[in-house]
C-alpha positions in Angstrom: 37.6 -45.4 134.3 36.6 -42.3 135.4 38.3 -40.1 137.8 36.3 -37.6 138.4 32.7 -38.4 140.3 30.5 -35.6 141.1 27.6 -35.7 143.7 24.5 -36.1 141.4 26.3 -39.6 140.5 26.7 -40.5 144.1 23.5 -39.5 145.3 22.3 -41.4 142.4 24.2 -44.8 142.3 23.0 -44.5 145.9 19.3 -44.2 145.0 19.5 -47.2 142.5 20.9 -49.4 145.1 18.8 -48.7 147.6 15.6 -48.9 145.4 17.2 -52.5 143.9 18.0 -53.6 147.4 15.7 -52.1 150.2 13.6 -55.5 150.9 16.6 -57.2 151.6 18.2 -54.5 153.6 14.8 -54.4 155.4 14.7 -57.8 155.9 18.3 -57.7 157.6 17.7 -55.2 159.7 14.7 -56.6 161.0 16.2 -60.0 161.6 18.8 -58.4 163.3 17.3 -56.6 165.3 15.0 -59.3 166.4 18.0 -61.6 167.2 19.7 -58.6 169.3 16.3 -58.0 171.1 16.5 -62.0 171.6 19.9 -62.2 173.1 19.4 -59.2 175.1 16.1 -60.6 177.0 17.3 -64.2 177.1 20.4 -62.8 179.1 18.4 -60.6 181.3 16.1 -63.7 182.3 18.6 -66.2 182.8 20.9 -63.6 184.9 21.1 -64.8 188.6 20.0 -62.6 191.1 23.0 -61.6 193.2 22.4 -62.7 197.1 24.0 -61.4 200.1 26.0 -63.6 202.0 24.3 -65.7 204.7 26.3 -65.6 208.0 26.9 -69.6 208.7 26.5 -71.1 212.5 29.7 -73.0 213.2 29.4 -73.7 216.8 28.3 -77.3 217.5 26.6 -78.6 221.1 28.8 -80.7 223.3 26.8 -83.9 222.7 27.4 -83.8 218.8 31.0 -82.9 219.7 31.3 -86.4 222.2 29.7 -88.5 219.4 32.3 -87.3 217.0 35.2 -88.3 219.4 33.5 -91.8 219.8 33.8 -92.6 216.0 36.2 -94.6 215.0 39.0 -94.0 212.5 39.1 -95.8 209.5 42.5 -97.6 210.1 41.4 -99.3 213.2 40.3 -102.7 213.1 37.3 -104.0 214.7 37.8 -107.4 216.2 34.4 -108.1 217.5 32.5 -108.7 214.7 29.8 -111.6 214.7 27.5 -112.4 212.7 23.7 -113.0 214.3 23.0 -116.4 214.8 20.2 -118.3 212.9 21.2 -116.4 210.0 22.9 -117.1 206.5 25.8 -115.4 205.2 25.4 -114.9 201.2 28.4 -114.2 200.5 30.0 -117.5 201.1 
C-alpha cells in the first residue's frame, strides 16, 4: 500500500470514477431532486390556510331559554303514556 498520494492521482481516480459512474450519478440526482420538488409542492398544496377566529354568538332569546326549562330530565318518568287507539303495538 502506498503511503504517499499525490494530487495528479486524486484528481485522476476522481476523473475515472466520475467518467465510469456519471449516468448513474445523473440519474440520482435527477430522481432526487424530482422527489424533493414533489414533497415540497405536495406540502404547500395540502397546507391549510390559517383562519382568524370567528367571534361566536352565545346569547340565546328568552323563548328558546323557556323551552329549555320545559324539557324534561332523563330520570323522570312519564306516567301518561297511551298508546292511540285503533292501532297495533308490534312489539308485543
Amino acid at each position: 500500500m502506498k503511503a504517499d498520494l499525490s494530487l495528479p492521482q486524486l484528481t485522476a481516480a476522481l476523473s475515472r470514477f466520475l467518467h465510469r459512474y456519471h449516468v448513474i450519478l445523473f440519474v440520482l440526482t435527477a430522481v432526487g431532486g424530482l422527489a424533493l420538488a414533489n414533497f415540497m409542492l405536495n406540502q404547500a398544496i395540502n397546507e391549510k390556510p390559517i383562519e382568524p377566529p370567528q367571534a361566536v354568538s352565545s346569547s340565546f332569546d328568552q323563548e328558546t331559554m323557556d323551552k329549555i326549562d320545559q324539557l324534561n330530565e332523563s330520570s323522570t318518568q312519564s306516567t301518561n303514556f297511551v298508546l292511540p287507539s285503533g292501532r297495533i303495538n308490534p312489539f308485543i
